[in-house]
KEKETI-261044 format. One record per residue (C-alpha): residue number from 0; residue in one letter; x, y, z. Coordinates in steps of 0.02 Angstrom, whole numbers, padded with zeros to 5 digits, always signed. Each point is the difference from the previous one (the first is absolute). Layout:
% residues N
NUM a X Y Z .
...
This chain:
% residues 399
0 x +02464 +02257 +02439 .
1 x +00170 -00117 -00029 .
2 x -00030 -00116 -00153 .
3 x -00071 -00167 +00059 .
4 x +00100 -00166 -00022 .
5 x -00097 -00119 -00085 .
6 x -00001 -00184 +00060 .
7 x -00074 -00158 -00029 .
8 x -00058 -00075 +00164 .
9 x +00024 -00207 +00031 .
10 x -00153 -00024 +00134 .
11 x -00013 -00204 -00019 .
12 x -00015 -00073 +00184 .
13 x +00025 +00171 +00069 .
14 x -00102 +00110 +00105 .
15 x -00101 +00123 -00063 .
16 x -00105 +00118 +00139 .
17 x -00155 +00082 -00079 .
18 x -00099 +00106 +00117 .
19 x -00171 +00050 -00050 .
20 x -00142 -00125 -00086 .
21 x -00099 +00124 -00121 .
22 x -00005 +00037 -00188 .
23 x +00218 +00031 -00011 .
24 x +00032 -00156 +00083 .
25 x -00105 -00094 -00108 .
26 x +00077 +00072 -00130 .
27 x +00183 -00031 +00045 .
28 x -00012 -00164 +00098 .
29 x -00035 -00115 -00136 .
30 x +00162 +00054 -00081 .
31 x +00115 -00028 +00167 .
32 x -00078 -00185 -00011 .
33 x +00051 -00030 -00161 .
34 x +00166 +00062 +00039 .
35 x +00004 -00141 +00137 .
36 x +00005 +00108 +00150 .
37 x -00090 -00047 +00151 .
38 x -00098 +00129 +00040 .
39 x -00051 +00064 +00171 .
40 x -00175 +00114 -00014 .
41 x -00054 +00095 +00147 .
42 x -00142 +00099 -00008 .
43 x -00175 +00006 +00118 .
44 x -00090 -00040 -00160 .
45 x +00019 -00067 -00178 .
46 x -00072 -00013 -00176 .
47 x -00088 -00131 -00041 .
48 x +00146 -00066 -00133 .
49 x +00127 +00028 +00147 .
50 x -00123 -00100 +00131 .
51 x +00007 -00134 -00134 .
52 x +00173 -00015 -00013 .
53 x +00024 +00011 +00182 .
54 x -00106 -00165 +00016 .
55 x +00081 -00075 -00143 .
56 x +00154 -00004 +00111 .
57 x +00091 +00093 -00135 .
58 x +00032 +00144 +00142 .
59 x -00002 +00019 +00185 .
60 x -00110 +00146 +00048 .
61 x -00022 +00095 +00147 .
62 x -00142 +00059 +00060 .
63 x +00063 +00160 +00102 .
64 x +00097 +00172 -00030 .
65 x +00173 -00003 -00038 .
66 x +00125 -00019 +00131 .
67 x +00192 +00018 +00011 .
68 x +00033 -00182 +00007 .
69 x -00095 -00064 -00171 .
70 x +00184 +00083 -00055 .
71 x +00077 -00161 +00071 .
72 x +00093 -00101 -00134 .
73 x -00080 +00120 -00145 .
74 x +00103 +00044 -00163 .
75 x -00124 +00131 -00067 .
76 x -00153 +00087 +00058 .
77 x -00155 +00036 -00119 .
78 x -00086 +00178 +00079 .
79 x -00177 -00036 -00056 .
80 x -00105 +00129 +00097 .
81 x -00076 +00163 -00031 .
82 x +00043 +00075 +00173 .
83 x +00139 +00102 +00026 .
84 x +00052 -00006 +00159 .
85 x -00027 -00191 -00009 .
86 x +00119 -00016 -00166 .
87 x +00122 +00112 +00094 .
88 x +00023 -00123 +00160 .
89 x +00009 -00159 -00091 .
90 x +00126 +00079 -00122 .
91 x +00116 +00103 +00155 .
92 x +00025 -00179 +00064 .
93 x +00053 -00092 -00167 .
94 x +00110 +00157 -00008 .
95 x +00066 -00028 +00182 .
96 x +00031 -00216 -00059 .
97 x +00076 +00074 -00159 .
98 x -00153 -00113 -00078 .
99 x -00061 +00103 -00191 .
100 x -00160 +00037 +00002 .
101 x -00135 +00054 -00130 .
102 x -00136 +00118 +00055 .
103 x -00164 +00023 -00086 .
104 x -00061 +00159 +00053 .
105 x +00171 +00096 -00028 .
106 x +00146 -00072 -00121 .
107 x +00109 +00155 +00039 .
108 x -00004 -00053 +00191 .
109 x +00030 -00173 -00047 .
110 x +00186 -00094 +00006 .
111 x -00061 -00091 -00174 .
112 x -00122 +00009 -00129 .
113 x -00094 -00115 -00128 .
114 x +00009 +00023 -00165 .
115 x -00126 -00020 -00138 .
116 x +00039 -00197 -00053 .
117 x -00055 -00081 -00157 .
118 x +00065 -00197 -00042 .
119 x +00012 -00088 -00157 .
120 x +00057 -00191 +00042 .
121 x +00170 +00023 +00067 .
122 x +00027 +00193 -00020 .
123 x -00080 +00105 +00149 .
124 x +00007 +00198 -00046 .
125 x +00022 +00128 +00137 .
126 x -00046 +00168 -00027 .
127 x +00014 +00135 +00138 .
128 x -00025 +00189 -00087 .
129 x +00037 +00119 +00175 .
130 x -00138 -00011 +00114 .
131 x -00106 +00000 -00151 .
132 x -00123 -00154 +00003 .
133 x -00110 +00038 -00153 .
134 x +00166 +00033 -00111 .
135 x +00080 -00161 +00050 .
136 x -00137 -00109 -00046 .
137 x -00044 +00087 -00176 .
138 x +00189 -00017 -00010 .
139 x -00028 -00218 +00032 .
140 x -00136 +00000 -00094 .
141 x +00103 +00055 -00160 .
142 x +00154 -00109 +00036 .
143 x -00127 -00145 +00039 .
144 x -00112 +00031 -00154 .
145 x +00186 -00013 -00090 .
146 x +00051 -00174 +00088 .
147 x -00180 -00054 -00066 .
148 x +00081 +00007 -00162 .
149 x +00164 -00044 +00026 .
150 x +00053 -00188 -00023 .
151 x +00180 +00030 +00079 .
152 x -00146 -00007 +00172 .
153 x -00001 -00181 -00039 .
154 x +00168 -00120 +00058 .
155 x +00072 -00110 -00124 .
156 x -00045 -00141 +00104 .
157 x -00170 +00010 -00096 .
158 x +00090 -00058 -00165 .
159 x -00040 -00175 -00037 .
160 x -00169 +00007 +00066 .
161 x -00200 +00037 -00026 .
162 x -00116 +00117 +00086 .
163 x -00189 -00042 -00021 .
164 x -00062 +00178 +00042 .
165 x -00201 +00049 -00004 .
166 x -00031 +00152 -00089 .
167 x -00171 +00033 +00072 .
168 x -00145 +00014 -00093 .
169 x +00044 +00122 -00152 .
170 x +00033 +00187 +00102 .
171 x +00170 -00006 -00017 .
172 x +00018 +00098 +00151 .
173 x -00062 -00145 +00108 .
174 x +00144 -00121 -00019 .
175 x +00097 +00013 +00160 .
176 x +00186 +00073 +00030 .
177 x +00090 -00149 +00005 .
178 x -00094 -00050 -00159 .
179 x +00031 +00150 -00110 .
180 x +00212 -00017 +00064 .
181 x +00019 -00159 -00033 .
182 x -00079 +00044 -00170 .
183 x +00088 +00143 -00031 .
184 x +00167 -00117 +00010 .
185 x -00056 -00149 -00104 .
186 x +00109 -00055 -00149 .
187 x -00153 -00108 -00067 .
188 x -00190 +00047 +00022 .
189 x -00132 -00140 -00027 .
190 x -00173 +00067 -00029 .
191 x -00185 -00033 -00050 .
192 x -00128 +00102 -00037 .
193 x -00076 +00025 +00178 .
194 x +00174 +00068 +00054 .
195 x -00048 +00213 +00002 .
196 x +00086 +00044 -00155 .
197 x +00067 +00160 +00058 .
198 x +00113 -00081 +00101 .
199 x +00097 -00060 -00157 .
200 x +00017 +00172 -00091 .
201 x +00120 +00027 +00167 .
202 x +00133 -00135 -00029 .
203 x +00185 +00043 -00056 .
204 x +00011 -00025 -00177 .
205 x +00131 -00155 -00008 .
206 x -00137 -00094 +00125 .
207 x -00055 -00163 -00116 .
208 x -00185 +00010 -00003 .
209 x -00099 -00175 -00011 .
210 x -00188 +00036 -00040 .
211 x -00084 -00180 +00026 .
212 x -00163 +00061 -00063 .
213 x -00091 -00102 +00131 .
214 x -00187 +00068 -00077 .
215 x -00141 -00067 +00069 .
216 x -00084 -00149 -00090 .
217 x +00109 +00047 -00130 .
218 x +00186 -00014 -00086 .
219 x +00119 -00052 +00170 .
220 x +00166 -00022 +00017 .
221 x -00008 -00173 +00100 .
222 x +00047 +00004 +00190 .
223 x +00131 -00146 -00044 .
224 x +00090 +00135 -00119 .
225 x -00006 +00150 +00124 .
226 x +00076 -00127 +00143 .
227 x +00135 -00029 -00155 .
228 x +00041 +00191 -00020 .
229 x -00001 +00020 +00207 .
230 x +00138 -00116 +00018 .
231 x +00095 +00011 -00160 .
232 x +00025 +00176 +00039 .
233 x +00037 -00023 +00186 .
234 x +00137 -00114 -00040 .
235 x +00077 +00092 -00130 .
236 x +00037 +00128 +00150 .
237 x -00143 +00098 -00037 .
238 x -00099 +00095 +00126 .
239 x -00182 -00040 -00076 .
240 x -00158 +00070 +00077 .
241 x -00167 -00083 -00040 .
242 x -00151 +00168 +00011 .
243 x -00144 -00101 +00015 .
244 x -00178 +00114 +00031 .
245 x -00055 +00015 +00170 .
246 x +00075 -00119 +00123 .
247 x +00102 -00142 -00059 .
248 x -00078 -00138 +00096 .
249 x -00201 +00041 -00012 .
250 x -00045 -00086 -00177 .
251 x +00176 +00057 -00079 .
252 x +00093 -00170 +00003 .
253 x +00132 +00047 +00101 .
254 x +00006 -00126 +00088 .
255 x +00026 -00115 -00149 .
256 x +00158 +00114 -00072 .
257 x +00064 +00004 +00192 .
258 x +00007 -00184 -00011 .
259 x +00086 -00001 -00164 .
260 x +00118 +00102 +00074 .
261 x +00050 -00089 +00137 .
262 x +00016 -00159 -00107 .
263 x +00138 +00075 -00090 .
264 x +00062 +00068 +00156 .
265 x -00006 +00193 -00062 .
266 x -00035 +00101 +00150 .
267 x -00161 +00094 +00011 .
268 x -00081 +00159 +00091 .
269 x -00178 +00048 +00007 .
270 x -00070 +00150 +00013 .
271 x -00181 +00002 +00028 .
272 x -00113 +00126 -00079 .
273 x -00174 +00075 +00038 .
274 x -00126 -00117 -00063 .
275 x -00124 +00054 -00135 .
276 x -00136 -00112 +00103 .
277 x -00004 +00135 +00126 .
278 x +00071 +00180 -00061 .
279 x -00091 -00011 -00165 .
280 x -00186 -00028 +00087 .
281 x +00080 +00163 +00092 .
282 x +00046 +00093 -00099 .
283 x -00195 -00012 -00091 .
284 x -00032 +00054 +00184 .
285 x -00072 -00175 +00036 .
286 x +00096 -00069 +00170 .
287 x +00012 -00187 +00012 .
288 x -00066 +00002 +00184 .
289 x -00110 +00099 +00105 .
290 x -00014 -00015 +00211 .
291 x -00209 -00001 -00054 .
292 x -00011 -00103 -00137 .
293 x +00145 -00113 -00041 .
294 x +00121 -00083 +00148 .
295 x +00082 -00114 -00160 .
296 x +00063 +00000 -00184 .
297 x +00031 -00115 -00115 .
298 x +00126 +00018 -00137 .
299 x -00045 -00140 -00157 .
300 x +00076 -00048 -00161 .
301 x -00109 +00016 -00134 .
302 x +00117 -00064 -00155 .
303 x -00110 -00170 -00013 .
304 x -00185 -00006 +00022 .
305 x -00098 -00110 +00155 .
306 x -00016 -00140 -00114 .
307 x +00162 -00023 -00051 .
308 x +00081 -00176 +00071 .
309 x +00132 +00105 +00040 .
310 x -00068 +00135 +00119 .
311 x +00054 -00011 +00164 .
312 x -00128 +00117 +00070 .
313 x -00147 -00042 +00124 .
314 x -00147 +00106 -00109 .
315 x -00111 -00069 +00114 .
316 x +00062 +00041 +00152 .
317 x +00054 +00186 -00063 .
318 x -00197 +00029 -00048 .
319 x -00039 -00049 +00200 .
320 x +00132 +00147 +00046 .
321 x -00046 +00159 +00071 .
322 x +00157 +00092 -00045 .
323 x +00052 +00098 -00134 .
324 x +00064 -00147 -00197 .
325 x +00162 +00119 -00062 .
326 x -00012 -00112 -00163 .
327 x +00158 +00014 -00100 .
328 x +00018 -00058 -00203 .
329 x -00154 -00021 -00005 .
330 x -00092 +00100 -00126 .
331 x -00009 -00135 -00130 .
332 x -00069 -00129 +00111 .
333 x -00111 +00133 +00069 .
334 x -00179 -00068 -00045 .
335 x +00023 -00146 +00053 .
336 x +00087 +00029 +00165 .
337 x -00139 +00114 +00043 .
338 x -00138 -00146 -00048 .
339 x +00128 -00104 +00139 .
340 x -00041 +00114 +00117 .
341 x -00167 +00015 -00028 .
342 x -00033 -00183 -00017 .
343 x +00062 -00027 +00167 .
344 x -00115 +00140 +00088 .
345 x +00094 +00181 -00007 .
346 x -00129 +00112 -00007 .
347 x -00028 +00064 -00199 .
348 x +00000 +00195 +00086 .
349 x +00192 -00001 +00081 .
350 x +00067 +00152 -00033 .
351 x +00146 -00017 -00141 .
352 x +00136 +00104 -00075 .
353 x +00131 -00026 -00162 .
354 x +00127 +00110 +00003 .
355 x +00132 +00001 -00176 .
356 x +00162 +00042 +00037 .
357 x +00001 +00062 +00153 .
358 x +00107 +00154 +00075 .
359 x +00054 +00040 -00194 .
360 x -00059 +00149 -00096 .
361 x -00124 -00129 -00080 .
362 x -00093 -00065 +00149 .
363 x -00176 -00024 -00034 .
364 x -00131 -00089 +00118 .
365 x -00168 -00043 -00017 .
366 x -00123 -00052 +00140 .
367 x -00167 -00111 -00009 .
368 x -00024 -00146 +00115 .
369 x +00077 -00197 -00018 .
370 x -00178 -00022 -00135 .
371 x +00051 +00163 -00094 .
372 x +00189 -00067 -00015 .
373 x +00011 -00104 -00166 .
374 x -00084 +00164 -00100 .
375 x +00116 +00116 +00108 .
376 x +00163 -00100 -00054 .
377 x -00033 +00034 -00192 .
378 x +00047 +00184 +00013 .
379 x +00149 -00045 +00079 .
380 x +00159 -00090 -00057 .
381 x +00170 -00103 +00101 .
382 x +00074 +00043 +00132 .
383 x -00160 +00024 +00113 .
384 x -00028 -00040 +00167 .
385 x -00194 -00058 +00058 .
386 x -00024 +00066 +00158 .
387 x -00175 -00087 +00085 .
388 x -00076 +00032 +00161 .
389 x -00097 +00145 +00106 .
390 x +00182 +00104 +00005 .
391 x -00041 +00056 -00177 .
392 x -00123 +00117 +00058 .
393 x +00064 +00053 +00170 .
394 x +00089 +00163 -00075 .
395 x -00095 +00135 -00104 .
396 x +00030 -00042 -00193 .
397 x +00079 +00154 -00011 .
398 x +00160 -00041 +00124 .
């Protein structure tokens, strides 16, 4: 076989035919669309993702075998079928319109191929390894474990401005791509303590790491003075990223330094993050909501107790609820949130979980019921989440 000419493909407003609606069109489909191309599907049948974005509108489909004339006005042809003879019609026409087209069931037969693609913000990897599928993606898998790392990934145009990115819940594994790049090219880091710490052993040693010690009920740096750092760092044409634990916007005031922000007019991304209100109670095999037993959740503050003229919470009308209380920050206040809830007719026997530092090598979890809860809390210590509600026994303790 000659050598194949690689070639970057510029699909926006142009017509793409894909002919077959099973598991390969799925597959490639959603990456024509975000190429822009207008994609023409015909197939007898499709996926349930493909039948979804066929009534979306965000592809025509055709619900019949291929024929000559879907070629009409095409610039490229996706092959997406298992049969043969099928694959071998639709592509002896493109051939005959001079139209490439990519087959499925055999690449050697096929005018083009596609290669193994991984993308890191505005660098897309190709990676094509002769006719060799497995090799070119354990080939993009190394490059794109490498552009993970690599803060040349990132454009300049990122200078001068702040990234608020959620670093999950404490498995440093579970902050997301986009999180972990951006990271990866930060000249200044701005952390607390529910950040995953792991995460930080990673940086480049000339990034400026600002620990704000932001300990629960304890010594904090004040949210006035991280704003301060934010956008005295921004403007000094600094690329700053604020890690924040979990997702920057559930209970971790990003609002308030996105606001601060924008006052001083320093641009600012955010990148949200998996939520410890959800993936820790899963992780301790506990999920949040169950088709029998739980149609709701409710995610609660817990920094300031019921009686406290500052709460903004409806104790009340959470003790009427059905659902599964995801109480957050609240282990101190713990006794008497739990009297709250009481008080106001939740039954004493509701099935209740604490779980310490979820999906770290120190998780711990305890279960009782909402009574047990105050006793169950003193063997435990910040960050916790209170997970209360039938879920917490829907799964075998030993998940």
């Amino acid at each position: 076989m000659t050598e194949l000419y690689p070639l970057a493909l510029r699909l926006d407003g142009r017509l793409v035919l894909v002919v077959g609606g099973g598991a390969v069109a799925t597959r490639r489909v959603p990456a024509l669309l975000a190429a822009g191309a207008q994609v023409r599907l015909v197939a007898p049948e499709l996926t349930p993702a493909l039948r979804g974005l066929a009534d979306a509108g965000r592809l025509t489909w055709q619900e019949r075998p291929f024929a000559e004339d879907d070629l009409d006005g095409v610039w490229l042809v996706q092959v997406a079928v298992d049969d043969h003879e099928a694959a071998e019609s639709v592509s002896g026409a493109a051939e005959r319109r001079r139209i490439f087209c990519v087959r499925a069931d055999d690449r050697h037969a096929a005018s083009a191929w596609t290669p193994a693609v991984a993308r890191h913000g505005a660098v897309t990897v190709a990676v094509l390894a002769g006719g060799s599928p497995r090799r070119a993606v354990a080939v993009r898998d190394r490059i794109a474990n490498l552009l993970a790392t690599d803060e040349a990934t990132v454009p300049e145009t990122v200078k001068g401005t702040v990234a608020l990115v959620g670093g999950g819940p404490g498995d440093p594994e579970l902050i997301t791509v986009k999180g972990r790049r951006l990271l990866a090219a930060a000249d200044v880091v701005v952390a607390d303590r529910l950040g995953p710490g792991l995460l930080l052993d990673e940086l480049r040693a000339d990034v400026e790491l600002v620990d704000v010690a932001k300990l629960p009920y304890g010594p904090a740096a004040q949210q006035e003075e991280i704003n301060r750092i934010l956008v005295g760092r921004a403007k000094a044409g600094l690329f700053v990223v604020r890690l924040k634990g979990g997702d920057p916007y559930v209970f971790g005031r990003g609002g308030e330094e996105v606001l601060a922000c924008a006052e001083a007019g320093v641009p600012v991304t955010v990148v949200p993050g998996v939520t410890s209100a959800i993936s820790v109670p899963a992780a301790a095999g506990i999920p949040v909501t169950h088709r029998r037993v739980a149609h709701e959740f409710t995610v609660i503050s817990g920094h300031i107790g019921p009686d406290h003229p500052d709460s903004l919470v409806d104790w009340p009308a959470l003790a009427r609820l059905r659902g599964t209380l995801v109480i957050l920050m609240g282990l101190k206040n713990l006794p008497a949130i739990v009297a709250s809830l009481l008080a106001h007719g939740r039954d004493a026997a509701t099935p209740a979980a604490i779980v310490q530092e979820g999906t770290t090598d120190q998780q711990k979890s305890v279960h009782g019921t909402l009574a047990d809860l105050p006793a169950l809390a003193e063997q435990l210590n910040p960050p916790a989440i209170v997970v209360i509600g039938d879920v917490v026994d829907v799964l075998p303790t030993t998940f």
